[in-house]
C-alpha positions as CSV (number, residue, x, y, z in Angstrom):
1,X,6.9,9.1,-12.4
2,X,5.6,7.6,-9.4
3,X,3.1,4.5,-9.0
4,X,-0.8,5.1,-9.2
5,X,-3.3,2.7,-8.4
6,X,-5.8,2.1,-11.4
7,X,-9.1,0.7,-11.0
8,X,-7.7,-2.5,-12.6
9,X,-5.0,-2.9,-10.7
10,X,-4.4,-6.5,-9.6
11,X,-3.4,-6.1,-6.1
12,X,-7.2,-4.8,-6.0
13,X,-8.5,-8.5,-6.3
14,X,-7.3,-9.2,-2.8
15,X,-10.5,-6.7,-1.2
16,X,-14.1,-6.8,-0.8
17,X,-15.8,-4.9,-2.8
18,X,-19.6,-3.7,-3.5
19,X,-21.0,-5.5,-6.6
20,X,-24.5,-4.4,-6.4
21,X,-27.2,-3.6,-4.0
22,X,-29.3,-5.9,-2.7
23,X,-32.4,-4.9,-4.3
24,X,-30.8,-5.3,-7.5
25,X,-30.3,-8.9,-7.7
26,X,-34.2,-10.7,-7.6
27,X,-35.3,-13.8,-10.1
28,X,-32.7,-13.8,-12.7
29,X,-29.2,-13.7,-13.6
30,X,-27.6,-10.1,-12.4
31,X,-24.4,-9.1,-14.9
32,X,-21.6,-6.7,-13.0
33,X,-18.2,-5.6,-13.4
34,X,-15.4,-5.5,-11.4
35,X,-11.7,-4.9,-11.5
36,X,-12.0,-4.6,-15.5
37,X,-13.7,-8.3,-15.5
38,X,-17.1,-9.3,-15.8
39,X,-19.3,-11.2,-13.0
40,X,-22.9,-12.6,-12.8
41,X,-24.5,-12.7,-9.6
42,X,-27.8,-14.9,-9.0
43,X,-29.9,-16.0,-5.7
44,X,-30.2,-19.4,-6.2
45,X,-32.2,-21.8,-3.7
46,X,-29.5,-22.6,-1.6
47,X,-27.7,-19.4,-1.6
48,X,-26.4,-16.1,-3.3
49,X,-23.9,-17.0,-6.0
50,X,-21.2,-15.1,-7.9
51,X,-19.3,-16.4,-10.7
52,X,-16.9,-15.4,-13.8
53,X,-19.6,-14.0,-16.2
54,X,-18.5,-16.8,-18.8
55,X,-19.5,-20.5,-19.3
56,X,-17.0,-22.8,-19.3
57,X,-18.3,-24.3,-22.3
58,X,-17.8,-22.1,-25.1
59,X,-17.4,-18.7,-22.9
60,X,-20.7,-17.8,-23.7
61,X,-22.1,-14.8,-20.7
62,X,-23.9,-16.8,-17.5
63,X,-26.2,-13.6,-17.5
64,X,-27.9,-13.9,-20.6
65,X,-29.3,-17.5,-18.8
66,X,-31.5,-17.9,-16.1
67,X,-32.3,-19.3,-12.6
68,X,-34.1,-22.5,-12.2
69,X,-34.1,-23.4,-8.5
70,X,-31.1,-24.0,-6.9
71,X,-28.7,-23.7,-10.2
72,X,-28.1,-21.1,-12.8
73,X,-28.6,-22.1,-16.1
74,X,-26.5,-21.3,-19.5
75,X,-28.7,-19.8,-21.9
76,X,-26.9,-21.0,-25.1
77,X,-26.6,-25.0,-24.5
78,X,-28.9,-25.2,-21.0
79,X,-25.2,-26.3,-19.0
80,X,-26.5,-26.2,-15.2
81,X,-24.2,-25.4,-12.0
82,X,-25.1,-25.1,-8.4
83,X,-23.5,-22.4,-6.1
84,X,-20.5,-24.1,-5.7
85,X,-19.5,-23.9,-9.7
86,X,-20.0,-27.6,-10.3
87,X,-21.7,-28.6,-13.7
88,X,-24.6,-30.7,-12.9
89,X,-25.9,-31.5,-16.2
90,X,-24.7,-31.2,-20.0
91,X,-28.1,-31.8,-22.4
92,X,-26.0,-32.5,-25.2
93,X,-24.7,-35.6,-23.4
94,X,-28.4,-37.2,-22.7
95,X,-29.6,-37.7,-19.1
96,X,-27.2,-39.3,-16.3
97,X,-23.8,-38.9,-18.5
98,X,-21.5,-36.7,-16.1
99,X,-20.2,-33.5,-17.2
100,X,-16.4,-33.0,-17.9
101,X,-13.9,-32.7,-15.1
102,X,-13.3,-29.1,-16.5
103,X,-16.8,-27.8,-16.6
104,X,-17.1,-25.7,-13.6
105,X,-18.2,-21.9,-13.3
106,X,-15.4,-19.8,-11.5
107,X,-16.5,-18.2,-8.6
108,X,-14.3,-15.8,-6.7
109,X,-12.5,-16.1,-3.5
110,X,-16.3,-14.8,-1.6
111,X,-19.5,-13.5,-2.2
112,X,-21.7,-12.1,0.4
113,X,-24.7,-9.6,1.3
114,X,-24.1,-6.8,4.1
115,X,-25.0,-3.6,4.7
116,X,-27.8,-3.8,1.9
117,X,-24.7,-4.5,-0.2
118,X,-23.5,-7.5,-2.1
119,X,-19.6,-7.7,-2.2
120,X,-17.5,-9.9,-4.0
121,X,-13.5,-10.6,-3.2
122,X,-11.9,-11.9,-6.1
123,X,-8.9,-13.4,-4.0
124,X,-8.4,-13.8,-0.4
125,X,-9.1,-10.7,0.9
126,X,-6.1,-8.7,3.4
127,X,-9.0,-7.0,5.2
128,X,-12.7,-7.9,6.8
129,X,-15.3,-5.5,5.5
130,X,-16.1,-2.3,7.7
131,X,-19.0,-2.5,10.0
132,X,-21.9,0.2,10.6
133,X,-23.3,-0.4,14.1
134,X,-25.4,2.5,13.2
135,X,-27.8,0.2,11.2
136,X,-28.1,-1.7,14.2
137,X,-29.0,1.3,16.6
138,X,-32.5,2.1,17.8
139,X,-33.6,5.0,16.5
140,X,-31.6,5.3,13.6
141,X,-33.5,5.8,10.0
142,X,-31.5,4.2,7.0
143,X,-31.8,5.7,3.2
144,X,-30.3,5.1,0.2
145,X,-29.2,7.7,-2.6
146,X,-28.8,5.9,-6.2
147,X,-26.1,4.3,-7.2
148,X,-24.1,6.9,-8.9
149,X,-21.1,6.2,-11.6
150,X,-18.3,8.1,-12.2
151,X,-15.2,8.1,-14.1
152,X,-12.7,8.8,-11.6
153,X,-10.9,6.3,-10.0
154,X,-12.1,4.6,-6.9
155,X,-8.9,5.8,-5.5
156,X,-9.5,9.7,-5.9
157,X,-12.8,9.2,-5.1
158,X,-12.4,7.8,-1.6
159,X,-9.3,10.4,-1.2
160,X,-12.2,13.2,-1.7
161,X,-14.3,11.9,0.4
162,X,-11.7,12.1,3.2
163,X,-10.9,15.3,2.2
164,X,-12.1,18.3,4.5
165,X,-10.2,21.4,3.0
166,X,-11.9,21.2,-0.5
167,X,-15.6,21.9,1.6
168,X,-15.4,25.9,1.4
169,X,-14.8,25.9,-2.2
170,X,-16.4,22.5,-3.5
171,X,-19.3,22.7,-1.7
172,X,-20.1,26.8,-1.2
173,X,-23.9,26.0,-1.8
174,X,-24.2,23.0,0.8
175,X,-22.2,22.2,3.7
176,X,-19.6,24.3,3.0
177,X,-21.0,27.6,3.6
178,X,-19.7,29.7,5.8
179,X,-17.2,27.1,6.5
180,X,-13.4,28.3,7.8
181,X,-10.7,27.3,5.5
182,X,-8.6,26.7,7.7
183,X,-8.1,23.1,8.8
184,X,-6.8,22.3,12.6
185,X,-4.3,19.8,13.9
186,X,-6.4,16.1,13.6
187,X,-5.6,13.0,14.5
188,X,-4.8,10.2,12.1
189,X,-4.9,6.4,14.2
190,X,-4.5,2.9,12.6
191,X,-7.2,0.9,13.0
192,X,-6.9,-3.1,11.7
193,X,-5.8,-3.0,8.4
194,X,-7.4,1.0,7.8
195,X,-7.5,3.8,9.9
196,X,-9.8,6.1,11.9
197,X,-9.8,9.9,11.4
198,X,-11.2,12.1,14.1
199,X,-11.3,16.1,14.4
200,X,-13.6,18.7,15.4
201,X,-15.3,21.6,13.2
202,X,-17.6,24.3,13.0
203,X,-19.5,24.3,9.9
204,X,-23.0,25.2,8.6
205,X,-25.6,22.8,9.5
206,X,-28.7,23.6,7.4
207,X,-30.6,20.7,8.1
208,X,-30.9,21.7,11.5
209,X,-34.8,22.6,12.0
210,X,-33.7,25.3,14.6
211,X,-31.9,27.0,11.9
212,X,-34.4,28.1,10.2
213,X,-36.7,29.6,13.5
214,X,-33.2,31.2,14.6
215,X,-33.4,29.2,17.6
216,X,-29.7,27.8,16.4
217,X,-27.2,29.5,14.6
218,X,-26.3,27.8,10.8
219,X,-22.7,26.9,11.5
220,X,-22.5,24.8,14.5
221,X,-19.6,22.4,16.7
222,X,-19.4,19.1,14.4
223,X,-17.5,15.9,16.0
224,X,-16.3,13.6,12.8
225,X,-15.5,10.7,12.9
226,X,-14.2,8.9,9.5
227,X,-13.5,4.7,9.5
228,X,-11.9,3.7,6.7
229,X,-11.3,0.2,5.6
230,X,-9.5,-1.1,2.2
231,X,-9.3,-0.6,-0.5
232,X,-12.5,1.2,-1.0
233,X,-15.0,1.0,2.3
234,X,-16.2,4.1,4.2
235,X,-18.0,5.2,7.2
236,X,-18.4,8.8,8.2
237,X,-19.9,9.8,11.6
238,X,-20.9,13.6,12.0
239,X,-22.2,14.0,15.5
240,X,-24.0,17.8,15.8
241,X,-23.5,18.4,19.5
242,X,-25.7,21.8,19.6
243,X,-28.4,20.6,17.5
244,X,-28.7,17.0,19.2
245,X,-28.3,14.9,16.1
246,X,-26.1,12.1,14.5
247,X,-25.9,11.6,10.9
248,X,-23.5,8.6,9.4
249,X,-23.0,8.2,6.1
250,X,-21.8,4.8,4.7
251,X,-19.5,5.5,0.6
252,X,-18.7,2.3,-0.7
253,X,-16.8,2.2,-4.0
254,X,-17.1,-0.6,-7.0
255,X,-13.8,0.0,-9.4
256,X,-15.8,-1.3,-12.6
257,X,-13.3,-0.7,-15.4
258,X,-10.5,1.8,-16.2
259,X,-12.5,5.2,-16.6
260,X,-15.8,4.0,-14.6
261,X,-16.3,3.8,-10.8
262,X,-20.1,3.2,-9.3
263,X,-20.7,4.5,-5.8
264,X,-22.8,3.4,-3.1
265,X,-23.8,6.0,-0.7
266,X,-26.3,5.4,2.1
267,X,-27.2,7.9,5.1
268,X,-28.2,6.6,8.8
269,X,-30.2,9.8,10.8
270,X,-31.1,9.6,14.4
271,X,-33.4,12.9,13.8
272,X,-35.8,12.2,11.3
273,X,-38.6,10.4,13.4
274,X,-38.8,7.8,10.6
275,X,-40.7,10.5,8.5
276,X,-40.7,9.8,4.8
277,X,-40.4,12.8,3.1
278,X,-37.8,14.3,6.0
279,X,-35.6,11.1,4.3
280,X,-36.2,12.0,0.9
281,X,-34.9,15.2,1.6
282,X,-32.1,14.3,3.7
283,X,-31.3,11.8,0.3
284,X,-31.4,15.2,-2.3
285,X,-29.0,17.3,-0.2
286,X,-26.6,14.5,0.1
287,X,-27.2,14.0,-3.3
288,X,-26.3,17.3,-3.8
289,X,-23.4,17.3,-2.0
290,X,-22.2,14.5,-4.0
291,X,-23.0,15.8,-7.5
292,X,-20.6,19.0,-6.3
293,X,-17.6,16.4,-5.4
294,X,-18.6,14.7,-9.0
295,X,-18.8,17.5,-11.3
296,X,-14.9,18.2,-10.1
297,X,-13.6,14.7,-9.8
298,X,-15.1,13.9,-13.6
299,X,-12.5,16.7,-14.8
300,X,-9.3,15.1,-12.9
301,X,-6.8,13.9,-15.9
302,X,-5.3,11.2,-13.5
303,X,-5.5,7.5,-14.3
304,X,-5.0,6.5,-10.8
305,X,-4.2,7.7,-7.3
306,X,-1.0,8.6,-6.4
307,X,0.7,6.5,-4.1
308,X,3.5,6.6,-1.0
309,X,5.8,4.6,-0.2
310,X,8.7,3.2,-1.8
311,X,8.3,0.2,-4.1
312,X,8.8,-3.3,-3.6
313,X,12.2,-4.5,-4.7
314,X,12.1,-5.5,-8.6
315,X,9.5,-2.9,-9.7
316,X,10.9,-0.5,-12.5
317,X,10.0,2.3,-10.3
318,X,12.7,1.8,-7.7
319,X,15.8,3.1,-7.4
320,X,16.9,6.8,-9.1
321,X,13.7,6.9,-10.9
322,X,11.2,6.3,-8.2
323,X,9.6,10.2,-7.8
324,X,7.3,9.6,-4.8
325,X,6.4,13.5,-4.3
326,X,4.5,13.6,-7.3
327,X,1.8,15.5,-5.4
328,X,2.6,18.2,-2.6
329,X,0.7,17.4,0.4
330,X,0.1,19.6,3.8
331,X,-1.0,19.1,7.6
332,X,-4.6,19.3,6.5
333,X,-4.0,16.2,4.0
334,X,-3.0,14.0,6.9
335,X,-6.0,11.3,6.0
336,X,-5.2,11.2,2.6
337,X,-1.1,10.7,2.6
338,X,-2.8,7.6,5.0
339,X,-5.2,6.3,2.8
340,X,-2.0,6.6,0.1
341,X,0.1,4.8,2.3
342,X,-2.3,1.4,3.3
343,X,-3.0,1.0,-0.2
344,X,0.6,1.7,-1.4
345,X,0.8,-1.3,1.6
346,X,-1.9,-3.5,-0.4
347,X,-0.2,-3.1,-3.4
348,X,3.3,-4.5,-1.8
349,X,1.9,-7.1,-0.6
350,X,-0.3,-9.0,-2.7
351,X,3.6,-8.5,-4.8
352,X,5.3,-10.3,-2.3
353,X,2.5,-13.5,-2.6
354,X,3.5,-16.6,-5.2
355,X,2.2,-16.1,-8.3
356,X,1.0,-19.1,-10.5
357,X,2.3,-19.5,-13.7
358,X,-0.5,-17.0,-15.0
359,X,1.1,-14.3,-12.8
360,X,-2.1,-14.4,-10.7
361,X,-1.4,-14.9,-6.9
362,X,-1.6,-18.7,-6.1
363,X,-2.9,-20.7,-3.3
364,X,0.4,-21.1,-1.6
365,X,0.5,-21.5,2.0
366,X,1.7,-18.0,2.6
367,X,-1.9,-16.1,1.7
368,X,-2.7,-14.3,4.4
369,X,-6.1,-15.2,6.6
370,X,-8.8,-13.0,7.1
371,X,-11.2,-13.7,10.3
372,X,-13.6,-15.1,8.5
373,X,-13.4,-18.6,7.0
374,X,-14.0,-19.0,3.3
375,X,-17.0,-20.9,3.7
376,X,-18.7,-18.6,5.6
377,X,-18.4,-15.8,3.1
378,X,-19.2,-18.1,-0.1
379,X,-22.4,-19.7,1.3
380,X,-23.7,-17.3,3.5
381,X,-26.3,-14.8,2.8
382,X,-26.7,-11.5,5.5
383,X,-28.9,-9.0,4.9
């Protein structure tokens, strides 16, 4: 058989990845999941924190405590720790007595806010998280759909979203009417760490205004533009030529446990004016669109994407029984054998890192570096 990546796959702590958006986490103690483990995430005075949802007391959840200021409380013996982990009081000791050497709360590798997103990277992270300069452009109207949760993998998830063929078929009462299903030539480039996907369509553009008075015809030229950044980050740019109007769409995924996968998806329209209930509306049709990809994805019997590429020497799935054409893949699946390949790439690599004695990756010289310093990540918050 050959390798799939599971939600829970360990290479997977070496990414950013959405925890929660930022709305979510106010006044108290936020619990998450991530990677099959469990996290609590709290604004504290002096910053946003993210820790291992345990006390290191008697492993009791951080979430069930609360936030008093600058540190996060334990609610079963009052144990209080700043942002950085460290225990600044035990009540059980009396006032001034320092806490043990051991009593710390584990924070991950970084926590920050962007994109109205909180992320979280467990371990170093191998890439920086993707950018939308949309949010920053004048004009632009930002809206998010709720989080959604499915349970596919985060890895067929993001495949489908690459995925152009499956739009006369999955999505006959949206964007895929009257769609060709054909797919031409496209072009495939690496980018950093991911990889940027360009082509150009005709398909039907019903949110077109024009459409409607017959001043535009319903399928129209559409310039794509997908940037992909792993494991799970997504931007999609759909410039409408003919009808004079950009919509990007930013699909960030949050691999929660084995069979559960919560999605962030949040559109960016240069043509609504700022008008509240042209958003809205924008929101339900891609809301639409996404509840046609989900309704299929929830019936996939796959634990994992398939991956390409041959294994790293010493996994059992090298040599005679190594099978990496478990799927059959054409032209038109040129972004997905890539997205197979960089996180088959991922997976190699966080192999190839020391490992401590717990068979977690240590903090051995030979960690890769992101751009951005630890620090930076941990204590800063960007909204």
């Amino acid at each position: 058989m050959s390798r799939r990546l599971t939600n829970t796959n360990a290479a997977l702590r070496h990414g950013w990845h959405p925890v929660a958006r930022s709305g979510e986490v106010a006044d108290e103690p936020v619990a998450v999941r991530l990677l099959g483990e469990p996290w609590v995430l709290a604004r504290l005075d002096d910053g946003l924190a993210a820790f291992a949802d345990r006390c290191p007391h008697r492993l009791a959840p951080l979430s069930a405590g609360r936030v008093d200021a600058h540190e996060l409380v334990c609610g079963y013996h009052g144990w209080r720790f700043v942002v950085s982990g460290e225990c600044t009081a035990v009540p059980a000791l009396g006032p001034g007595v320092p806490a043990p050497r051991r009593a710390r709360a584990a924070p991950p590798w970084g926590v920050v806010e962007r994109h109205g997103l909180i992320w979280i990277a467990p371990e170093e992270p191998f890439a920086d998280l993707i950018e939308v300069p949309e949010a920053d452009e004048a004009g632009f109207d930002s809206v998010w759909l709720e989080p959604s949760r499915s349970s596919a993998c985060a890895g067929l998830l993001a495949d489908n979203f690459l995925d152009t063929a499956h739009f006369p078929f999955v999505h006959a009462g949206t964007i895929g009417a009257g769609e060709d299903t054909v797919v031409a030539p496209y072009r495939v480039t690496q980018d950093d760490d991911g990889f940027v996907v360009q082509m150009e369509q005709r398909v039907a553009n019903p949110e077109d205004p024009k459409v409607a008075t017959g001043e535009h015809p319903l399928v129209q030229r559409r310039w794509s533009t997908y940037v992909y950044r792993p494991p799970f980050m997504l931007r999609l740019r759909l410039d409408y030529p003919d009808a004079g109007m950009i919509n990007t769409i930013q699909f960030c995924l949050q691999p929660e446990d084995e069979g559960s996968t919560r999605i962030y998806t949040r559109l960016l329209r240069d043509d609504l004016g700022g008008d509240a209930a042209r958003m809205a509306e924008a929101a339900r049709f891609e809301q639409a669109v996404l509840d046609e990809d989900l309704a299929l994805q929830e019936r996939f019997d796959l634990d994992g994407l398939p991956l390409i590429g041959d294994p790293p020497r010493g996994d059992p799935l090298r040599g005679d029984d190594a099978d990496p054409a478990e799927e059959v893949s054409i032209r038109a699946d040129a972004a997905g054998v890539a997205l197979r390949r960089v996180l088959a790439s991922l997976v190699d690599r966080a192999t190839r890192l020391p490992t401590s004695g717990s068979g977690q990756p240590s903090d051995g010289r030979d960690r890769p570096r992101t751009t951005a310093r630890r620090t930076e990540f941990r204590r800063t918050t960007i909204r």
